[in-house]
N, C-alpha and C positions, 0 to 999 in steps of 0.2 A: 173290749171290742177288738176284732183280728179283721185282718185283710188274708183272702183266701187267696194264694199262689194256686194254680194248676198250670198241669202241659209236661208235667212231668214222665218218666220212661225210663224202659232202657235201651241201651244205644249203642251202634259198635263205635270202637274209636276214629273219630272221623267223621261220624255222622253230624246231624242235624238236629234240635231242638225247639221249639217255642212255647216258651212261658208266658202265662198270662195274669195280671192280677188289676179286678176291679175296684174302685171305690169311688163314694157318693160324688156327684158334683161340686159339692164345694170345695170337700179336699183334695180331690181332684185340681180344681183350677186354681188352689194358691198355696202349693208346697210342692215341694220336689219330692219327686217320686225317686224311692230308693229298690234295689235289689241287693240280698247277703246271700253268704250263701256258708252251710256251716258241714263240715268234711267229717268224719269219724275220728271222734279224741281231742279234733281241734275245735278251735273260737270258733265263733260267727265272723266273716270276713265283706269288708264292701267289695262287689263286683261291679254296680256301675249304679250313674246317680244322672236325673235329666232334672232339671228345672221346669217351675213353670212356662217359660219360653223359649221352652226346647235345645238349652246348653245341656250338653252333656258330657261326663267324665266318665273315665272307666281303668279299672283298678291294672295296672303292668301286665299282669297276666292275663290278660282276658281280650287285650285290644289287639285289631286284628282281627278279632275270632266272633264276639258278642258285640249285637248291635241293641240299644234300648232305645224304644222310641214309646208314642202314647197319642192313643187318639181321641181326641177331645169328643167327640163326637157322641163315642162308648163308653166313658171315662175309666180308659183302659190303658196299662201301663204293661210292655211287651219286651220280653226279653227274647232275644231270636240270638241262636247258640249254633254256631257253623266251627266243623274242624274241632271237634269236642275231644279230649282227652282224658285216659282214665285218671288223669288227676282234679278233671273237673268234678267228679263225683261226690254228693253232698245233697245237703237238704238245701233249698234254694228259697228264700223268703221274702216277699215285696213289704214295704212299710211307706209312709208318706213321712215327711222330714219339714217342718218348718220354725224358722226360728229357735235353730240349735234343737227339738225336741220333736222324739218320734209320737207321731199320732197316736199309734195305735199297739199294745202288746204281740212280742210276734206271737204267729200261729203257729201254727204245725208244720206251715211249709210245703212244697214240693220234690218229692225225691226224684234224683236225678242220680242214676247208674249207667259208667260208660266202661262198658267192656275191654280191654284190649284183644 
């Protein structure tokens, strides 16, 4: 079972983003919601991580620039990407994170290409 990222594009450098990824209610409300994001050739990398009550971290490179947030409501986990650069480019992948262990296999991700 996958959690579908979309909101993917492409984008000049500079621009703007927003990724979206849903998942059920439950795991929704009691795991932290994670975002990676994996570049050509390289790993899969964390980009930013919220908790269920809305702590969030976000990886050096990206703060500043990426805000994650998530709305109970939708049970939707939001990755809004400002000031993007061609080294952001990559497959971008949401997952749910509890108790040291990812929910769900990634999927295929969303691709994210930022032009210079």
């Amino acid at each position: 079972v996958q959690l579908q990222a979309s909101g993917g594009g492409l984008v000049q450098a500079g621009g703007s983003l927003r990724l979206s990824c849903a998942a059920s209610r439950i795991i929704f409300s009691y795991n932290d919601m994670v975002w990676y994001r994996q570049a050509p050739g390289e790993q899969r990398e964390l980009v930013a991580v919220i908790s269920s009550t809305d702590h969030t971290n976000y990886a050096d490179f990206v703060k500043g620039r990426f805000t994650i947030s998530r709305d109970n409501a939708k049970n939707t986990v939001y990755l809004q990407m400002n000031s993007l650069k061609p080294e952001d480019t990559g497959v971008y992948y949401c997952n749910a994170l509890g108790a040291g262990t990812y929910k769900f296999t990634w999927g295929q991700g969303t691709l994210v290409t930022v032009s210079s």
